[in-house]
PADOMI-962181 format. One record per residue (C-alpha): residue number from 1; x, y, z; chain. Coordinates in Angstrom, 2 decimals. Layout:
PADOMI-962181
R, num, u, v, w, chaine
R, NUM, X, Y, Z, A .
...
***
This chain:
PADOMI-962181
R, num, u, v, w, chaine
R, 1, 91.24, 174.37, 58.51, A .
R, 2, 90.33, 175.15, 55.30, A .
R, 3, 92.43, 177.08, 52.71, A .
R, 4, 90.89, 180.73, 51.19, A .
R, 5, 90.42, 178.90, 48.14, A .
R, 6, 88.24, 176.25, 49.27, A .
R, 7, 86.07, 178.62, 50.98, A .
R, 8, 85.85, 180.41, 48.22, A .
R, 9, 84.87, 177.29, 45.81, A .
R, 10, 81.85, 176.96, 48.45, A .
R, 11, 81.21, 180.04, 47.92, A .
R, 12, 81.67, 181.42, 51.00, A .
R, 13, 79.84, 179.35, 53.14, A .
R, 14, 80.08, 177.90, 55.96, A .
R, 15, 82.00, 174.96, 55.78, A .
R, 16, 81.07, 171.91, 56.84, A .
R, 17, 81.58, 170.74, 59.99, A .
R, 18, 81.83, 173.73, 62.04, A .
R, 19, 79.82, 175.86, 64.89, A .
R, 20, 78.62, 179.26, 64.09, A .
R, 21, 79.79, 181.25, 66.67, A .
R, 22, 77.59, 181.90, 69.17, A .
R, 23, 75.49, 184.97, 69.75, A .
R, 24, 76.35, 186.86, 73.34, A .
R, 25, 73.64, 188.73, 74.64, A .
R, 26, 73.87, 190.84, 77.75, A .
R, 27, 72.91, 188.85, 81.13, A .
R, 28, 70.42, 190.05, 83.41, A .
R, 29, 71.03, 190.06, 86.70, A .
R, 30, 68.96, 187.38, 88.82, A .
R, 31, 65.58, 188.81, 90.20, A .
R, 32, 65.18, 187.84, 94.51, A .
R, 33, 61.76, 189.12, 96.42, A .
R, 34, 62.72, 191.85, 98.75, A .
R, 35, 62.06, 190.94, 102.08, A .
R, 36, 59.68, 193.51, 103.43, A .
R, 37, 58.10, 193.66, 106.15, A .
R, 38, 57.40, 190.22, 108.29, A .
R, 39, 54.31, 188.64, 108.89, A .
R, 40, 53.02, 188.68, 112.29, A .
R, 41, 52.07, 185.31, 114.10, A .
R, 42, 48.97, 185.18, 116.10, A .
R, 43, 49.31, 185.90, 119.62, A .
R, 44, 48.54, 183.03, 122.11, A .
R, 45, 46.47, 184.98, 124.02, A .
R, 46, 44.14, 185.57, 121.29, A .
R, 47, 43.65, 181.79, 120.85, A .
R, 48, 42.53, 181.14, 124.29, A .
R, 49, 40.20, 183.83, 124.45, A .
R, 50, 38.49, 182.40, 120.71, A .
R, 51, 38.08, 178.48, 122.45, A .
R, 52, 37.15, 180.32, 125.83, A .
R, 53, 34.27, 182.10, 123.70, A .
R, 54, 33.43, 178.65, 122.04, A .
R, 55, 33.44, 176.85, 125.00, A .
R, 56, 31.40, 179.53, 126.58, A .
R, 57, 28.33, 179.58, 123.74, A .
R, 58, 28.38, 175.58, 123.64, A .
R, 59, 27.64, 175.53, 127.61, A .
R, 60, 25.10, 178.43, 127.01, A .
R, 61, 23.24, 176.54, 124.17, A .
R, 62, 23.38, 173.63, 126.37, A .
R, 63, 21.94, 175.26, 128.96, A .
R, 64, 18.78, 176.45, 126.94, A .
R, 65, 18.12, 173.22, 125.56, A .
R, 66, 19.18, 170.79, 127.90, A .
R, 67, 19.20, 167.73, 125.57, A .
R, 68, 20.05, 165.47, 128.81, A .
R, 69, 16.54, 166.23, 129.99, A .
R, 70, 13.88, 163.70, 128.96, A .
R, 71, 10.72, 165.92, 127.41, A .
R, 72, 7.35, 164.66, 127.94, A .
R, 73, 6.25, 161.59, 126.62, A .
R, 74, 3.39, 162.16, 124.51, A .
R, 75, 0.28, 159.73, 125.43, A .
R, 76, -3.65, 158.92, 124.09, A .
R, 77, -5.61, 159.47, 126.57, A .
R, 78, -9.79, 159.12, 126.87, A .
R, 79, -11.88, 160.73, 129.91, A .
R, 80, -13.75, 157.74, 132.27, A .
R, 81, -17.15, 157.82, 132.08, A .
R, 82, -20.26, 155.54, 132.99, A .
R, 83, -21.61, 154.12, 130.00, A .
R, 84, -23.90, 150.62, 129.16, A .
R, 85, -21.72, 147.87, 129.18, A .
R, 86, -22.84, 143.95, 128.05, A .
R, 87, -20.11, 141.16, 128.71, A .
R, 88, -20.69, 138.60, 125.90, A .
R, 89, -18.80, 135.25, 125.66, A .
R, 90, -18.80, 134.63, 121.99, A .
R, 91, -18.10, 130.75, 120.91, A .
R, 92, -19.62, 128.61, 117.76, A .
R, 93, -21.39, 126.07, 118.14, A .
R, 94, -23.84, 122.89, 115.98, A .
R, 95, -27.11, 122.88, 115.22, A .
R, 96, -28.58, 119.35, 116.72, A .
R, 97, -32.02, 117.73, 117.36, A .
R, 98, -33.36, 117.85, 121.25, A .
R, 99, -34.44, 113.94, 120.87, A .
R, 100, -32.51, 111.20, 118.58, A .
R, 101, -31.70, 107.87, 119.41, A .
R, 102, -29.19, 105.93, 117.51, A .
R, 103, -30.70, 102.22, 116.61, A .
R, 104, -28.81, 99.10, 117.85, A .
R, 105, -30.19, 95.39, 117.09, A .
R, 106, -30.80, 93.63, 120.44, A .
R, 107, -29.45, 89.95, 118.85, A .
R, 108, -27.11, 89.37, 116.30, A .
R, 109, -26.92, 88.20, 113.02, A .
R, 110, -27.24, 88.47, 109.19, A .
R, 111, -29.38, 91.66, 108.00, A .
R, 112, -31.99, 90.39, 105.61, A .
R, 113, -33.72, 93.76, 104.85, A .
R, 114, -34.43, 97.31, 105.38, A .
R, 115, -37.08, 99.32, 105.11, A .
R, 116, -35.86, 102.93, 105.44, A .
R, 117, -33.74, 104.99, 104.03, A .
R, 118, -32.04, 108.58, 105.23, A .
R, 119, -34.14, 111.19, 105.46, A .
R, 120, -37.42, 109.23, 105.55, A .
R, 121, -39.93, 110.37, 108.32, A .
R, 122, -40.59, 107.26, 110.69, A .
R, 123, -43.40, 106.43, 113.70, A .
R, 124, -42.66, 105.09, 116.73, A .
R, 125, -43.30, 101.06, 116.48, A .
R, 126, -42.88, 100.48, 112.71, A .
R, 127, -40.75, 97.98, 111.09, A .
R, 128, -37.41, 99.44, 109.77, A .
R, 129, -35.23, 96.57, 109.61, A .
R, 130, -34.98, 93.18, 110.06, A .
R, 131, -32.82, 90.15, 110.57, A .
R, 132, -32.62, 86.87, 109.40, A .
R, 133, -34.46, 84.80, 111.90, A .
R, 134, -34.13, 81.24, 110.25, A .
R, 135, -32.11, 80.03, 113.05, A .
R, 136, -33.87, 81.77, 115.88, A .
R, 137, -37.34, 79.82, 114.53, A .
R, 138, -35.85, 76.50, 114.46, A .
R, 139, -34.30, 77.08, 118.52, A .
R, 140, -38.30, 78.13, 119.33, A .
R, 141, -39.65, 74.86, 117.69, A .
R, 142, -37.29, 72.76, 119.58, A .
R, 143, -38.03, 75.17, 123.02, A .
R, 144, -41.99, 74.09, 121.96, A .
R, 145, -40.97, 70.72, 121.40, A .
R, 146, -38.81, 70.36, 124.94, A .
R, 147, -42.28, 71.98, 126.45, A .
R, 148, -44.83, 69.43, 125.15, A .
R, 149, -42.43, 66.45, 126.52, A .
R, 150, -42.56, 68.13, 129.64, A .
R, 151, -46.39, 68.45, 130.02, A .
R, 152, -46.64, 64.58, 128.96, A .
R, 153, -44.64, 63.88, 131.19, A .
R, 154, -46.40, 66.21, 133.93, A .
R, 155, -49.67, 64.55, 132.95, A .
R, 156, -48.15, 61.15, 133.63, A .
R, 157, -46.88, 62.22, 137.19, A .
R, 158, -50.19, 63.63, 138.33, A .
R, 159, -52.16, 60.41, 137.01, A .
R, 160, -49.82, 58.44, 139.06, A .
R, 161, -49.81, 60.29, 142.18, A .
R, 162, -53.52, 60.29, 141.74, A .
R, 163, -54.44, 56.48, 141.86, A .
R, 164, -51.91, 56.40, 144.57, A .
R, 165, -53.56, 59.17, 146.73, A .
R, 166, -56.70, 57.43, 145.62, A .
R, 167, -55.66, 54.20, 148.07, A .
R, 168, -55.38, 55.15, 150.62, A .
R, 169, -54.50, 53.02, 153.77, A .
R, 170, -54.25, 50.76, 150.78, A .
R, 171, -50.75, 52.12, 149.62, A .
R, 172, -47.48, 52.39, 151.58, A .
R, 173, -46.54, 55.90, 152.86, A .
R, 174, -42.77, 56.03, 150.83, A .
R, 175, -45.04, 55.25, 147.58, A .
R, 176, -47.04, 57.96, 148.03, A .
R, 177, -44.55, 60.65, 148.83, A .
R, 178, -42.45, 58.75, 145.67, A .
R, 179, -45.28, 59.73, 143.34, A .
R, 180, -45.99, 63.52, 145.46, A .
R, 181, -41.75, 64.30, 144.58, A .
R, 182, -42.41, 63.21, 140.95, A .
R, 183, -45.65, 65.04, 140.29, A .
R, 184, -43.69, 68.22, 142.07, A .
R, 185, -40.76, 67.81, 139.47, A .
R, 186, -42.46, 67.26, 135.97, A .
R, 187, -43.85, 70.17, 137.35, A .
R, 188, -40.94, 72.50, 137.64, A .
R, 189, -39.62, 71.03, 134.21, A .
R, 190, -43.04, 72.61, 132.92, A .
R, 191, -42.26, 75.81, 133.96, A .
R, 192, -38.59, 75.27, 132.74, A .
R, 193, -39.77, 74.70, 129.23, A .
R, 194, -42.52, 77.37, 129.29, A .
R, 195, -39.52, 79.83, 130.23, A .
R, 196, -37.34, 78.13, 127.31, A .
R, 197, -40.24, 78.65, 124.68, A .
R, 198, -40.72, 82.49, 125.98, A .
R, 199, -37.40, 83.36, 125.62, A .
R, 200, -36.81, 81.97, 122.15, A .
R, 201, -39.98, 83.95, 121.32, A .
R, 202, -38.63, 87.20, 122.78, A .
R, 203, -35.48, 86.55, 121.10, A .
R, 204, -37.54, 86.13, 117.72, A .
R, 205, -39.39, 89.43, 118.28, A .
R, 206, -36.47, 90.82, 118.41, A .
R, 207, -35.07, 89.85, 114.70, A .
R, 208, -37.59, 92.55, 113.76, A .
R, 209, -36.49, 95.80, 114.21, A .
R, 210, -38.67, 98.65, 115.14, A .
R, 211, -38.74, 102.38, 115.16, A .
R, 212, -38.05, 103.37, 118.74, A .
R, 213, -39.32, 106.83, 118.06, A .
R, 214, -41.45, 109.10, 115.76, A .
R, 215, -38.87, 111.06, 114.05, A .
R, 216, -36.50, 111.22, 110.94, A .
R, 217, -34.01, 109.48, 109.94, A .
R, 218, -30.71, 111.04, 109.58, A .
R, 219, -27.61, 108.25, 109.60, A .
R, 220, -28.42, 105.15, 108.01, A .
R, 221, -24.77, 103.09, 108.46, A .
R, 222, -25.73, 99.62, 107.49, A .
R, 223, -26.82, 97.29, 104.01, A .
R, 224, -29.15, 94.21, 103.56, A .
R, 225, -26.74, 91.19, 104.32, A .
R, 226, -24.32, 92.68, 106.76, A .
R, 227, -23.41, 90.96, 109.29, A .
R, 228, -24.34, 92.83, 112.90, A .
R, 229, -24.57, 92.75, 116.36, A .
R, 230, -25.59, 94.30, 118.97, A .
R, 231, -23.23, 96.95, 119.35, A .
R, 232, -23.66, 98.03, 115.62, A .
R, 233, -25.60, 101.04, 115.15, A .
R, 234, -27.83, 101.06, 111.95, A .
R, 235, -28.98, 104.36, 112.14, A .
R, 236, -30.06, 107.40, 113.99, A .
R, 237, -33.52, 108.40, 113.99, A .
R, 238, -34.50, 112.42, 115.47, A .
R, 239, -36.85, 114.23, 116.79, A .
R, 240, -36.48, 117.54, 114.22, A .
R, 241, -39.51, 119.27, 115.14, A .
R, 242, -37.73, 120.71, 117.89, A .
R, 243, -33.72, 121.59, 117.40, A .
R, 244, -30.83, 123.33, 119.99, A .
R, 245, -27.77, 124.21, 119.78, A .
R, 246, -24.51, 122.22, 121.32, A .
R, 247, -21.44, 123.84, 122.19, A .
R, 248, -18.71, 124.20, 125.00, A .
R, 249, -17.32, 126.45, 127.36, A .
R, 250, -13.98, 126.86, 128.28, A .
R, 251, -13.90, 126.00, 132.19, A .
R, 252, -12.27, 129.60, 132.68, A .
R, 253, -15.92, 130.77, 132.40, A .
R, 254, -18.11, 127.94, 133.72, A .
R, 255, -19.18, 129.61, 136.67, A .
R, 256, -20.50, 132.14, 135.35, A .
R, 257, -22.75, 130.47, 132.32, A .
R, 258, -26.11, 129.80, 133.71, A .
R, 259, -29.82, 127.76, 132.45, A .
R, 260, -31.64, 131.10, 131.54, A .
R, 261, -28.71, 133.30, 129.59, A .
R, 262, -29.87, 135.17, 126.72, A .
R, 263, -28.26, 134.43, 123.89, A .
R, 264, -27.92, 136.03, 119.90, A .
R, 265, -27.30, 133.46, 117.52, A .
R, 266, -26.68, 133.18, 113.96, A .
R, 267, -26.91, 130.34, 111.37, A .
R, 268, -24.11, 129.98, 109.18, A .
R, 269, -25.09, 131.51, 106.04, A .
R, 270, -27.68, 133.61, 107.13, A .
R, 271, -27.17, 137.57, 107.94, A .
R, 272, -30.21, 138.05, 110.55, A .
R, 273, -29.16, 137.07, 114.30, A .
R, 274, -32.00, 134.70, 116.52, A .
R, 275, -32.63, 135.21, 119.81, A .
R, 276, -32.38, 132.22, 122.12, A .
R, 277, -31.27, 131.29, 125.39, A .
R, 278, -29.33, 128.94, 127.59, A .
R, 279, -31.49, 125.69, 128.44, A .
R, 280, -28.80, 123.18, 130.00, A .
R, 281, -25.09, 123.36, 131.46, A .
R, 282, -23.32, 120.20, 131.97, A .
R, 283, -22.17, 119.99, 135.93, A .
R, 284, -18.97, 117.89, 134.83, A .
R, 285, -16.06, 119.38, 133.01, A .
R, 286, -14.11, 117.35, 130.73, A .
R, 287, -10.95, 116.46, 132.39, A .
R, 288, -9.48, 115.81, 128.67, A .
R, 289, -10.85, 118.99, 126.79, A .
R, 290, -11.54, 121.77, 129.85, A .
R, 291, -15.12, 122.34, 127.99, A .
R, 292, -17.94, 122.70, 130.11, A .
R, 293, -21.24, 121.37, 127.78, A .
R, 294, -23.27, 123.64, 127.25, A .
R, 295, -27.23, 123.39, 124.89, A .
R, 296, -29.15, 126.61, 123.87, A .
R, 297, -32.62, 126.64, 122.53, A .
R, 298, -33.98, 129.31, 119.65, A .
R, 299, -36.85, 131.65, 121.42, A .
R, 300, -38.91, 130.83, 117.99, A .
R, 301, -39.12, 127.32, 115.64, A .
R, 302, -36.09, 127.26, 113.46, A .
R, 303, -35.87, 125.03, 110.29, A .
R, 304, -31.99, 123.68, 110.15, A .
R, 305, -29.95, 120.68, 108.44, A .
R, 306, -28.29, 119.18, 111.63, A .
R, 307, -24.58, 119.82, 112.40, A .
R, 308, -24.78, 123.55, 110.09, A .
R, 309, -22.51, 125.82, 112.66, A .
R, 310, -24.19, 128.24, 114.39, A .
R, 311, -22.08, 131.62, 116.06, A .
R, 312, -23.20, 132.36, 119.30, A .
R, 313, -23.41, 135.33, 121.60, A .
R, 314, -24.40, 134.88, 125.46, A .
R, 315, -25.11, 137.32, 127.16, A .
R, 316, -23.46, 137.05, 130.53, A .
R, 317, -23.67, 140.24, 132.33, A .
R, 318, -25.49, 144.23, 131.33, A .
R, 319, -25.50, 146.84, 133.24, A .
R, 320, -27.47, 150.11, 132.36, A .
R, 321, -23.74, 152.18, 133.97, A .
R, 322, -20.18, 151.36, 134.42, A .
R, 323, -16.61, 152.29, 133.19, A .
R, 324, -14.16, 150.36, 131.46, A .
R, 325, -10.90, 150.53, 130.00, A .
R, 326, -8.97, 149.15, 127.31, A .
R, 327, -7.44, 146.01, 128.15, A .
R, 328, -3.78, 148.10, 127.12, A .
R, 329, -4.41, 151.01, 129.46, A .
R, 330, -4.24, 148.20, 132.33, A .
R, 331, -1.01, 147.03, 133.40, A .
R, 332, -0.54, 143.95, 135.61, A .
R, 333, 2.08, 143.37, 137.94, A .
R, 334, 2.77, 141.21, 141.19, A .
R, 335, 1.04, 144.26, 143.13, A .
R, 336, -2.35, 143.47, 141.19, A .
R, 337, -3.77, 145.45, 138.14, A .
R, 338, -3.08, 149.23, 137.89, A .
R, 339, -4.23, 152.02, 135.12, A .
R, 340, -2.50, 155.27, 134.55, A .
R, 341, -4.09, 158.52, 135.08, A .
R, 342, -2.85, 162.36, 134.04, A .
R, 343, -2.75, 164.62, 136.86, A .
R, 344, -0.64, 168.06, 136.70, A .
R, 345, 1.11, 166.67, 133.45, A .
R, 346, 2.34, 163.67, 135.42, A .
R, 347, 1.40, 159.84, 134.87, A .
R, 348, -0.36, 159.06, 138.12, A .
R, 349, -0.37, 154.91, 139.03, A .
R, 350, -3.95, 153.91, 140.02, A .
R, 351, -4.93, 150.12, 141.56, A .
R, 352, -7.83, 148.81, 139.90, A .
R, 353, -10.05, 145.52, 139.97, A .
R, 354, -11.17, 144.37, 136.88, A .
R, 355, -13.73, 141.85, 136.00, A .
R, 356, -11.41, 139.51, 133.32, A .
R, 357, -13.27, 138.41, 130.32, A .
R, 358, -12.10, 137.82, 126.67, A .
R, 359, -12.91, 141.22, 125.34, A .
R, 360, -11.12, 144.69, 124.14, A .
R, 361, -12.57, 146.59, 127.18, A .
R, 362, -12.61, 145.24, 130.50, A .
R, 363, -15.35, 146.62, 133.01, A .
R, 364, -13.46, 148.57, 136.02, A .
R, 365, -14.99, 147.89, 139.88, A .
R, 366, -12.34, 150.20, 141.69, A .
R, 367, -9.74, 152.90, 141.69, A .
R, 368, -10.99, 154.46, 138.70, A .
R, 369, -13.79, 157.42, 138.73, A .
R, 370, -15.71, 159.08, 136.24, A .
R, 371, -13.75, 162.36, 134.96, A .
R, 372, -10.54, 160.74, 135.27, A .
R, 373, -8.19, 160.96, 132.27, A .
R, 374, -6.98, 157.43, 131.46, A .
R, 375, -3.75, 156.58, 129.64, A .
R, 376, -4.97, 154.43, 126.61, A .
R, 377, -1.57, 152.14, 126.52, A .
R, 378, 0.30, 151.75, 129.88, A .
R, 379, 3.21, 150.17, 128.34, A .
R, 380, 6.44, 151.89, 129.48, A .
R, 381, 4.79, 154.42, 131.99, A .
R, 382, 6.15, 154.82, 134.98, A .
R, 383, 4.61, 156.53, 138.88, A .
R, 384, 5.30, 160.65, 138.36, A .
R, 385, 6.95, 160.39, 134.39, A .
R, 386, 6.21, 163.56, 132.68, A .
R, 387, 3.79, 163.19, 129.68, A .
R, 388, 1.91, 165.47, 127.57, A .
R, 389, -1.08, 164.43, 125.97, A .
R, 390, -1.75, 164.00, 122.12, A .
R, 391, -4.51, 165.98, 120.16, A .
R, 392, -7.47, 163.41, 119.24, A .
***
């Protein structure tokens, strides 16, 4: 502790070291909520009555709207009615000459010239081509040569069965049939040699080759010293004053394409359709391709570059009334083909027989009648299904 005196050389203050004493202020007594009055629970009754209610306005709303109950299926629908109807098979076909023959030499050998060249106009008979025939000249001098022998020796046999027919008595019988035998055999060798010389002249003729027709020539596949035989074509000469059209028909429809079919057909590049018509059917199907041949000829002269593609429209079948339907509207099962009709708001299944042909609308024979109302797409409608048909 510290003496008066040092308390009073600090002056009175507070020496160092020590705690001012500490202030006491009056303590308030601790504040606690009052308890009041409790708060009531809810009553268990009260909650089953609020689910009861809920429960209750769920099953009512169910009730109005039902959402397990499939609504009507909305459909397209069109109303049947007779109307012209044309079946057309449409296919493309090649412009091609009526008449051309392609040119084969008859002999072989080395081509020494020719005389034509593609697109050059032609008569029947002319030279076009023709083939070194230095060898074939020297075989017909020695056939000539082999022929004169023979008619020496001819000449010879009938002197000598002359003087001996000429004796007579005077001659034995053996001698005279001797010389009869020769005479009959220089004969033959005659006509041997007279064949020999023919044929090496035919065979000459032929080293010239000649235009087998009057037309134009369109291939030329061959050069002045190629080597050829006779299965070498050199070109094909046609007939151009007079062109048709080549094409083929799936075997699907063969029976029912005909000589005598009109036809619409349009040349590639051109915007106006031709009439024509069908002038030949082939009665043999190709076993490799399933095309049935088929050649159409224009109703007026037509001016063409052969092979330009040509679309063509035949006209298989027109009649002035009949219904159809959209090839969707007609579903096919194992009990045939069947269309769906609206009656009283329900999808009613109707049998039908159709004529099938490649086309959008297929003509209807039976089960369907004018007035009827006709589903549009039949995919996914079943006998008595509710539907309700769409505004157009």
């Amino acid at each position: 502790m510290a003496t008066p005196e040092q308390q009073k050389e600090l002056g009175g203050s507070q020496a160092a070291g020590t705690i001012p004493p500490a202030t006491h202020e009056p303590r308030l007594p601790a504040v606690r909520p009052s308890s009041g009055t409790p708060i009531p629970k809810p009553s268990r009754r009260v909650w089953v009555w609020a689910v009861g209610f809920a429960l209750a306005g769920g099953a009512g709303l169910g009730l109005y709207f039902q959402p397990w109950v499939t609504g009507p299926v909305a459909v397209a629908v069109e109303t049947a009615a007779l109307a012209p109807v044309t079946r057309v098979l449409a296919v493309n076909g090649r412009i091609a000459a009526a008449h051309s023959v392609d040119v084969r030499a008859l002999v072989g050998g080395s081509l020494a010239d020719v005389s034509v060249a593609e697109g050059d106009n032609v008569q029947a008979g002319v030279d076009i081509a023709r083939i070194d025939a230095g060898t074939q000249q020297a075989v017909l001098r020695q056939a000539v040569a082999g022929l004169d022998a023979a008619l020496v020796a001819a000449a010879q046999a009938k002197d000598s069965f002359a003087r001996a027919e000429a004796l007579g008595a005077n001659v034995a019988r053996t001698a005279l049939d001797t010389a009869a035998r020769a005479l009959q055999s220089a004969e033959q060798e005659v006509a041997r040699a007279t064949a020999v010389v023919d044929q090496a002249q035919v065979q000459l003729e032929y080293s010239t080759i000649r235009a087998p027709m009057t037309g134009t020539v369109l291939d030329l596949n061959v050069d002045p010293g190629q080597s050829i035989d006779s299965s070498t074509v050199l070109m094909t000469i046609a007939d151009l004053g007079q062109l048709v059209v080549e094409t083929d028909v799936d075997e699907a429809y063969a029976t029912q394409i005909r000589v005598g079919l009109p036809a619409v057909l349009q040349l590639a590049g051109e915007t106006i359709p031709r009439d024509g018509r069908v002038s030949y059917v082939s009665q043999r199907v190709d076993a490799a391709t399933g095309g049935l041949a088929v050649e159409l000829l224009f109703d007026a002269p037509v001016s063409a570059p052969v092979g330009l593609t040509v679309t063509i429209n035949i006209i298989v079948d027109s009649r002035d009334a009949a219904l159809t339907a959209p090839r969707a509207a007609i579903q096919t099962g194992d009990g045939g083909d069947a269309v769906f009709v609206v009656s009283d708001g329900k999808a009613q299944r109707r049998p039908v027989s159709v004529i099938e042909w490649p086309a959008a609308r297929l003509v209807v024979t039976e089960g369907l009648t004018p007035g009827d109302v006709l589903i549009l797409d039949a995919s996914g409608i079943t006998e008595g299904q509710a539907v309700r048909v769409e505004a157009p």
